[in-house]
N, C-alpha and C positions, 0 to 999 in steps of 0.2 A: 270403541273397537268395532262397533256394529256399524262404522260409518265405512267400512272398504268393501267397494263395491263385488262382487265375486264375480269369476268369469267362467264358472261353469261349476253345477251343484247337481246332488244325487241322490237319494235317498238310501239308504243301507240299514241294516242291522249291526248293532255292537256288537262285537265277542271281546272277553279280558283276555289278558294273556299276562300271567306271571311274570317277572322280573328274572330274564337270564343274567346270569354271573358274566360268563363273555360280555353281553350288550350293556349291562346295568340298567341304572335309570334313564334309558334314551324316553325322546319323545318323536319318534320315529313309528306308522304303521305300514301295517300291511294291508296292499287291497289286493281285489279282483282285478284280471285281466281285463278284464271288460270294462271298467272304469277307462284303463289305459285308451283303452280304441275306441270307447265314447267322448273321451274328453279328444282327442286327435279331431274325429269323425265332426263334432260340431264346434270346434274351433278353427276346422279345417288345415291341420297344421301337421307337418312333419316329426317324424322321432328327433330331428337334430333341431326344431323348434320348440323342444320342451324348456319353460323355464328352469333355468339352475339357481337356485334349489326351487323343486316345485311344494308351495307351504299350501295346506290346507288349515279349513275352519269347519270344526266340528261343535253343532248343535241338537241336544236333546228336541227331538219332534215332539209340538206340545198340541191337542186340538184345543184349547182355548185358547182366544187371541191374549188377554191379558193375563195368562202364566205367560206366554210367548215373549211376551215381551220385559222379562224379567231374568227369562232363562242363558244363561253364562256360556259363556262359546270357550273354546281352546283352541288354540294354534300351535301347529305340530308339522313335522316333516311323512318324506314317504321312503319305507326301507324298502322294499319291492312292490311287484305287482303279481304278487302270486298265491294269494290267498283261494285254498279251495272251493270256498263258498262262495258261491260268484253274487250271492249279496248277501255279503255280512264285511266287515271290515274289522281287522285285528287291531283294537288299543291296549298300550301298556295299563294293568291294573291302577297304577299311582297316579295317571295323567285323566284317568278316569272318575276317579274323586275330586279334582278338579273342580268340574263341573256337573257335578252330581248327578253322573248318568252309572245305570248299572247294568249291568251284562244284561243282555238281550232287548235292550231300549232301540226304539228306531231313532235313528241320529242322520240329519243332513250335513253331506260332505260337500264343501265348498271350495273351489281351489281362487288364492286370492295372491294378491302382491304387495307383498308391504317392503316399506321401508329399510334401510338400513341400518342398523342403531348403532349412535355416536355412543351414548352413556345410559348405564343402568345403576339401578340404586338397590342393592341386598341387603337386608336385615336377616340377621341371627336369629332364631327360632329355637327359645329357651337356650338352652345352657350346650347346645350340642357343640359351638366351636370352642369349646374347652374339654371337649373329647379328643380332639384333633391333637396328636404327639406334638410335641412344643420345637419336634423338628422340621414339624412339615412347614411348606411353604402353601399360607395360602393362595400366593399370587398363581404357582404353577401346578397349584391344585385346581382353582377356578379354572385357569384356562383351559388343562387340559379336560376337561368333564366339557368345557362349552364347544370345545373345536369336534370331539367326539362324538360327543352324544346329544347335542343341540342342534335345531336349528333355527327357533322363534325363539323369544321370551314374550309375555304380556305382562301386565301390571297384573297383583293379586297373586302370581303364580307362586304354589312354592316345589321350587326344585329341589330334589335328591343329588350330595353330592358324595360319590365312594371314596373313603381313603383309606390306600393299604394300612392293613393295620388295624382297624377296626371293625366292629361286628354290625355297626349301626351307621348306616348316611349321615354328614352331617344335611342338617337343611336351611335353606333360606328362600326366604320370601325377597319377592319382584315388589318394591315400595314404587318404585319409579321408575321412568322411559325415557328416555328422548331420541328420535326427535318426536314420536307417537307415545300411545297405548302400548302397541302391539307390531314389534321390529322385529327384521330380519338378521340374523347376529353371521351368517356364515359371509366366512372372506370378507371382512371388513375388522376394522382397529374399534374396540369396544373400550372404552374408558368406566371403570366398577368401581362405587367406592361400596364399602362393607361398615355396615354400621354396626353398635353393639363392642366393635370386636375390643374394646377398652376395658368390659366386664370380665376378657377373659381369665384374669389371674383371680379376680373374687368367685367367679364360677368353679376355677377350677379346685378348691380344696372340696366342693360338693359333690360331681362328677368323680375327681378321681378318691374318692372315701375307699374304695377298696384297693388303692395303690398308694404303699408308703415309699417315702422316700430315704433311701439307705446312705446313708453318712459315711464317708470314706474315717475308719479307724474306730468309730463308736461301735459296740458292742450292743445288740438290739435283740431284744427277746422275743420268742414265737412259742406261740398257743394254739393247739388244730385241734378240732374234734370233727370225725367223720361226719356227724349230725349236723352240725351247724355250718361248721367250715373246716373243708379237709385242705385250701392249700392258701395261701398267701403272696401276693407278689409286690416286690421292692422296683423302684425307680432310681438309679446311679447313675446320675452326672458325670460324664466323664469327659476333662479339656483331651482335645486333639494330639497334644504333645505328650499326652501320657502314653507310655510304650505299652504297660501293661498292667492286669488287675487281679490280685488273688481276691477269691469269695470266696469263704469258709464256713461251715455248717458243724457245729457239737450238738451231738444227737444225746438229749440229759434223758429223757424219757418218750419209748415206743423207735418208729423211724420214716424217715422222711427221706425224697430224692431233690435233688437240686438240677432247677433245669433256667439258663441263660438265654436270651435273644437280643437281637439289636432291633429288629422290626416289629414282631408280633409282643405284643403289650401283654400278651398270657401265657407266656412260654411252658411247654406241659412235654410228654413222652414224644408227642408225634408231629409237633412245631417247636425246634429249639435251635440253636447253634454252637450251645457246649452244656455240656450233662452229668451227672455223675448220679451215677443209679448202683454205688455201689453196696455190696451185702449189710444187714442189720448187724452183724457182728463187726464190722467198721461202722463205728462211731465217729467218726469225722469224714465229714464231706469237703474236697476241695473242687474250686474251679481257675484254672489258668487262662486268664483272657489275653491273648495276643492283639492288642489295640494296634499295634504301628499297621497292620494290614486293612483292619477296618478304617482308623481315623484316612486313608489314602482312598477307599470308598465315596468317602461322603465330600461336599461342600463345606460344611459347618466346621463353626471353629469349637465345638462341644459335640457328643453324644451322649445318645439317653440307651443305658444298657436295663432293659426288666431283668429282672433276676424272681423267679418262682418258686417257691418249696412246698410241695408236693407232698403229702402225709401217706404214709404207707401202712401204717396203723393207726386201729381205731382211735386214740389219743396219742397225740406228740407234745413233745414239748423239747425245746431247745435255744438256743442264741446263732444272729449269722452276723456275721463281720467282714466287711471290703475295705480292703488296701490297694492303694495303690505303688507298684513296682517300678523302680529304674530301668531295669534291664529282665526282662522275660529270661534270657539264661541263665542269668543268675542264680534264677530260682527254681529254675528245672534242673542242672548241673548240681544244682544243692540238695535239690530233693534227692536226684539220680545216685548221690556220693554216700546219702541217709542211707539208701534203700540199699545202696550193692553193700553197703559196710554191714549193714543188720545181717545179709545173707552170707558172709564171705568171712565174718567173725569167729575165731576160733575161741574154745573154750579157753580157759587155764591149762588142765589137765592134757589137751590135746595140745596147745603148747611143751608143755616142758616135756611129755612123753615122745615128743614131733623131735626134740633135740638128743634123745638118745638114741644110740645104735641098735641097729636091728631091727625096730619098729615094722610092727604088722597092722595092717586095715583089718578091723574087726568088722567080723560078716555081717551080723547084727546091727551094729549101730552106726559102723563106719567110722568110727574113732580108731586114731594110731594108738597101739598097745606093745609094748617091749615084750619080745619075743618071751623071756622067763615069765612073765605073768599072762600069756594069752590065753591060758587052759583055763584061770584063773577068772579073769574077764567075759568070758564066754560063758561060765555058769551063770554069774551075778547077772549079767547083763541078759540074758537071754531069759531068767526068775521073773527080772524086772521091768525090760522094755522090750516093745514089740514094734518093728516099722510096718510103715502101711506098704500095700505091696501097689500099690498106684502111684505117689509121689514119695515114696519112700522116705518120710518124713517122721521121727521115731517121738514116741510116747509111751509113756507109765501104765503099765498095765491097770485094768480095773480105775483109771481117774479118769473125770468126768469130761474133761479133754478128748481123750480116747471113744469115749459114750457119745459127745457131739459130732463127730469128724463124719462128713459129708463127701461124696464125689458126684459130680454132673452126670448121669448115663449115658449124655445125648454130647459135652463138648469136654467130658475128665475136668471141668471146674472140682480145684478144692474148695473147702468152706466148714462152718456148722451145718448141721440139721437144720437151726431154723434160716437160712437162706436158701433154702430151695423155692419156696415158695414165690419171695421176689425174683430171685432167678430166673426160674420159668415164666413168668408172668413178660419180663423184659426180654431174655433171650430166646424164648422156645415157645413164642403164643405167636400163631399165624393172624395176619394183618392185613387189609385191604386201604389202598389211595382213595381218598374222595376226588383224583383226579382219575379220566381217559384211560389211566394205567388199569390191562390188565392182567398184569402182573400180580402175584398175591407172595407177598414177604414174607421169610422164617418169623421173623421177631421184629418186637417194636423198635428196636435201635434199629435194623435195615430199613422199616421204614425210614424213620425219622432224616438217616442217612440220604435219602431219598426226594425227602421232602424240601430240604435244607442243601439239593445240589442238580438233579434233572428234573423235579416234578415241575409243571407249566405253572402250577398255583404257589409256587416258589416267589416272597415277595423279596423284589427289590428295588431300588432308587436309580429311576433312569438319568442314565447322563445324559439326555436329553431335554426333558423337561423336568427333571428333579422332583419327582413324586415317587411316593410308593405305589409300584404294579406289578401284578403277577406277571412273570418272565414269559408266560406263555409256550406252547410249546417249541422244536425245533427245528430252525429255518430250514427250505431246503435249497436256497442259492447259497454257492459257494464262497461269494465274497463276504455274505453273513457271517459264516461258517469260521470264515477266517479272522474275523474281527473278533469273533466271539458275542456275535449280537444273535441274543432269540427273536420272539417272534413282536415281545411289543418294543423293542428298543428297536428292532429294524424298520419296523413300522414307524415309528417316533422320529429315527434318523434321516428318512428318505423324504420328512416334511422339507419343503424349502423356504428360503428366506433369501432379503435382495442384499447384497454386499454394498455398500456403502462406499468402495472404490470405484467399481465399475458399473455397477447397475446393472449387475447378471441375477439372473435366478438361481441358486446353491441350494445343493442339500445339505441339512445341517450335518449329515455325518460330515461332508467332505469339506466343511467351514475350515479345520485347522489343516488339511491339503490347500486349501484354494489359498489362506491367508500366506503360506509358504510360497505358492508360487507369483504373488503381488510382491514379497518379500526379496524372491529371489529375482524380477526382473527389477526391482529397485537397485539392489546388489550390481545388477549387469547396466545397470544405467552409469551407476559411478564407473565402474568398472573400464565402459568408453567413454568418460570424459576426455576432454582432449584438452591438456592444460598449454598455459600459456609458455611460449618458446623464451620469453625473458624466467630466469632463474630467479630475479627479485620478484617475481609477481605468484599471489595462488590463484589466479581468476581461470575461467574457463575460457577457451578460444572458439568465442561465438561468432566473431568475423571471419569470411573467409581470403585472407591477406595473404599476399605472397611470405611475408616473414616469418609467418603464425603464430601471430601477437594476439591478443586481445583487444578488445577496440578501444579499451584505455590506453593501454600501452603504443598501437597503432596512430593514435590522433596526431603526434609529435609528426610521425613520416607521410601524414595524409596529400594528398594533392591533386589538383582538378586537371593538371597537365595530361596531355598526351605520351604517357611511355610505355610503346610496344615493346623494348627489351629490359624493361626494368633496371635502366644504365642508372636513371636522375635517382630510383628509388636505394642503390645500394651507396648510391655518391653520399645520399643524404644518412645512409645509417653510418657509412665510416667519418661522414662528419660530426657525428652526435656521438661515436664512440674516442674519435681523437680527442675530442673536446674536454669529454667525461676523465678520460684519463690525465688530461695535462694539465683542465683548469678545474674542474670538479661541478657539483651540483649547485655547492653554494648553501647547503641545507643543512642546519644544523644537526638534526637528528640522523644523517645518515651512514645507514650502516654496510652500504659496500665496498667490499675491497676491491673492487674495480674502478671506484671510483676515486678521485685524488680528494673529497673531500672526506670518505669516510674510510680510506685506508691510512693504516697506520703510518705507511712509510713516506706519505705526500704525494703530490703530483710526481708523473714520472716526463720522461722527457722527450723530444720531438719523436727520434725514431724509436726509443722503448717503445711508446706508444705503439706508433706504428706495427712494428714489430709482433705486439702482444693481438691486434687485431687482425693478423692476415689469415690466423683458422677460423675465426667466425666467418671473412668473406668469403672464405675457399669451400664453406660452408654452404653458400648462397652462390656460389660460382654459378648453379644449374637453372639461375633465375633468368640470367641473361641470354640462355638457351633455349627459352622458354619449356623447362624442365622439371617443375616446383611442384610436381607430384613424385620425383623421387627423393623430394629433401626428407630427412628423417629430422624431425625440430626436435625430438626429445633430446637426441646425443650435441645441438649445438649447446656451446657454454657459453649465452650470452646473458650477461648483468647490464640491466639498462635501472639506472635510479627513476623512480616512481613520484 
């Protein structure tokens, strides 16, 4: 690598620079200005003569010659030229372990040109690509990290790669190059093969140890202790054509919240996309996954749904179980018909009292009472039940019912006593975004609401390069706006690529626009064919003949003769059509009725003939006038046997 020559070098100081979330692990720095209009100044060269991409070689300054010659360079790109320090130069922290220089090392910066690399070789670095969701794609997870956030690769290197969805890069090491050491990867076709990645089903039951896999219809037990482990999270397979998923939670002992995702691998209060945080006095948690809208999401013919449960007490214990569902309304319509009947259920007693006459609404409990016993009803009732004067909901005096019954102060939630607690905790505890937003939320559900529809750090799979990435935040061109692309999918989709009919440069948003309009002048191509004037023929009329035949069909009338009024040329077509009529083709297989061979009724006779062929020349009358741009050849009804 130490063998390219450099074409202009500087001495500097390191400074680190942390890994921003925007940028990630680019290998991109920052210098001084003055770098810029030194290197100009003694290459004597223009701004519009800067190389694209201009790559630098950065080495730790060593005084002994023989450390010197031992010491590991890096090669990396340039993000500006704006560094304050007009000699220190900003390297990303990770690309600086590299080559083991540490913050405030003096480092010479070399601007150099390499190559462009056909093929690189990655190896796996331990177990980390069995972190990787079994959805992602590595192909358009490499790419998009290299077209990004690269500009070199060398042999030895190992690169950080993000993928939405996880807390940790995966990584891999640079095994091999070609057609060097040490290539230029940007704008150019990079051929990657990835080694290792065959381990990754054996890796993955050690990696994912804290993620079980939930079985659609088995019944699966959970164990939480605050101390140890307060929550647990499930991996559900789900095929494409499945419409829809109940998960279910019995809460046997303490209580626990249930929280679902299709992206984030640890779905929790403030990253989820269906929830159910409802009171410890409901013992059963359910979740309704509408799949027909996500499986329309994604590419894949499966999804991997995490499913989380969340301990809310110091010890839980319970079972959770996923089914899969036919029809989602089904089973909302079913619940809906559960729920309105519990509410809308009359007693016995309010029954057959509801059928006699007279009947009075008692004030108290609201129950129909016959007029002769309402005096009656009123004592007992009013000894023994007391309604609440909030949801007017009646209960036994002095029972323990009555001792638990709770109301929200801040949103009239009914309940027990002890769900106030999680209550407040979810609906009434103020919340701040780890995003730009500053905004600050009532409660953890506004957030999460939040998080899961405008926030930038919102993950999802672009249709564009089919990775997981943060949405970014909200474009401000309008035609974004209208497509409904944020800020990394508009960026994604404005990449171009060559079209493969014409050889134009497209942006990929506008690939299924462009493929429509190659579509539609195909459309308009058939559309003015110009078929042939014989009725027996489907050929196109690629000659331009006075009869507007086809040049097969033509060849019979062809001739080298001189005719200026196309006299000899119509003599010869009423000769070929008297012929056909009286004496036939001669051919066994044919099938026109124009013809006396393959009409049913035989040859017909001198003048029939005749007769039957003076519209087709009356047809062609305007040939002789030399007139054969107003003949219309669709409406002539000529059969010529082929």
């Amino acid at each position: 690598m130490s063998s390219v020559k450099p074409t202009f070098s500087r001495t500097l100081v390191c400074r680190s620079t942390a890994t921003i979330p925007e940028i990630g692990y680019s290998d991109k720095v920052t210098l001084p200005p003055t770098f810029l209009s030194s290197y100009l100044e003694t290459l004597n060269l223009h701004h519009e003569s800067i190389p694209s991409p201009l790559i630098l070689r950065i080495t730790r300054q060593s005084g002994f010659r023989s450390e010197q010659i031992n010491l590991r360079s890096i090669y990396c790109g340039v993000r500006e030229f704006s560094n304050a320090d007009e000699e220190a130069v900003s390297v990303p922290e990770w690309l600086l372990k590299e080559a083991q220089i540490e913050d405030g090392d003096t480092v010479i910066v070399e601007t150099v040109q390499l190559e462009k690399g056909s093929f690189a070789q990655l190896q796996v670095l331990g177990s980390s690509t069995a972190d990787m969701q079994s959805s992602a794609d590595i192909r358009s997870v490499l790419e998009t990290h290299m077209r990004k956030r690269m500009t070199a690769l060398f042999v030895g290197e190992t690169i950080n790669v993000t993928v939405g969805g996880l807390d940790k890069p995966v990584q891999y090491k640079v095994s091999a190059l070609e057609p060097a050491d040490a290539v230029d990867i940007v704008d150019t076709d990079l051929s990657v093969d990835v080694i290792n990645v065959s381990d990754k089903q054996m890796l993955k039951s050690e990696v994912r140890a804290n993620i079980s896999e939930l079985v659609p219809g088995k019944l699966q037990t959970i164990k939480l202790d605050s101390i140890e482990k307060s929550s647990t999270t499930f991996s559900l397979f789900v095929p494409a054509q499945t419409t829809a998923i109940e998960v279910s939670l019995e809460c046997e002992k303490g209580d626990a919240s249930l929280f679902a995702s299709r992206l984030v691998r640890s779905p929790s209060a403030r990253d989820n996309d269906w929830y159910d945080v409802s009171a410890p006095s409901h013992r059963s948690k359910t979740l309704f996954i509408d799949n027909s809208q996500t499986s329309k999401e994604s590419s894949l013919h499966f999804q991997e749904i995490f499913i989380s449960v969340v301990s809310f007490t110091r010890e839980f214990q319970g079972s959770i179980k996923a089914q899969f569902l036919e029809l989602l309304q089904d089973a909302s319509s079913a619940a809906d018909t559960f729920t309105s009947n519990l509410l809308s259920m009359p007693n016995d007693d309010a029954v057959a009292s509801s059928q006699e006459q007279g009947a009075i609404t008692c004030a108290n409990c609201g129950s129909s009472v016959p007029r002769q016993r309402l005096e009656m009803h009123r004592i007992v009732c009013e000894r023994h039940n007391i309604k609440c004067t909030r949801c007017e909901r009646i209960f036994k005096r002095g029972s323990d019912e009555l001792a638990s019954h709770w109301h929200c102060e801040r949103c009239n939630l009914a309940g027990q006593v002890g769900d106030q607690e999680k209550h407040d905790q979810f609906y009434h505890t103020l919340a701040r975004c780890t995003c730009s937003s500053e905004n600050e939320f009532d409660s953890l559900v506004a957030l999460a609401d939040h998080r899961r529809t405008e926030c930038p750090e919102k993950l999802i799979e672009c249709r564009y390069c089919h990775t997981y990435e943060p949405q970014g935040p909200v474009s401000a061109l309008a035609q974004d706006i209208i497509e409904g692309l944020r800020a990394h999918e508009a960026y994604c989709g404005n990449r171009s690529i060559e079209c493969a009919k014409c050889k134009s440069r497209v942006a990929i948003r506008q690939v299924a626009i462009h493929a429509m309009l190659h579509a539609e002048k195909e459309r308009e191509r058939f559309c003015n064919l110009k078929p042939c004037a014989n009725k027996e023929c489907s050929r196109e009329r690629t000659s331009d003949n006075p009869l507007g035949l086809c040049a097969t069909c033509f060849g019979q009338f062809y001739t080298g003769q001189y005719d200026p009024g196309n006299q000899k040329l119509l003599k010869r077509l009423a000769r070929v059509l008297h012929m056909q009529m009286t004496q036939g083709c001669k051919r066994s297989k044919c099938t026109n009725l124009y013809c006396a061979t393959g009409s049913p009724n035989g040859p017909l006779s001198q003048n029939s003939a005749a007769a039957k062929m003076v519209p087709i020349l009356k047809a062609y009358a305007p040939l002789a006038m030399g007139q054969d741009k107003s003949i219309d050849y669709n409406n002539i009804d000529l059969h010529l046997c082929m």
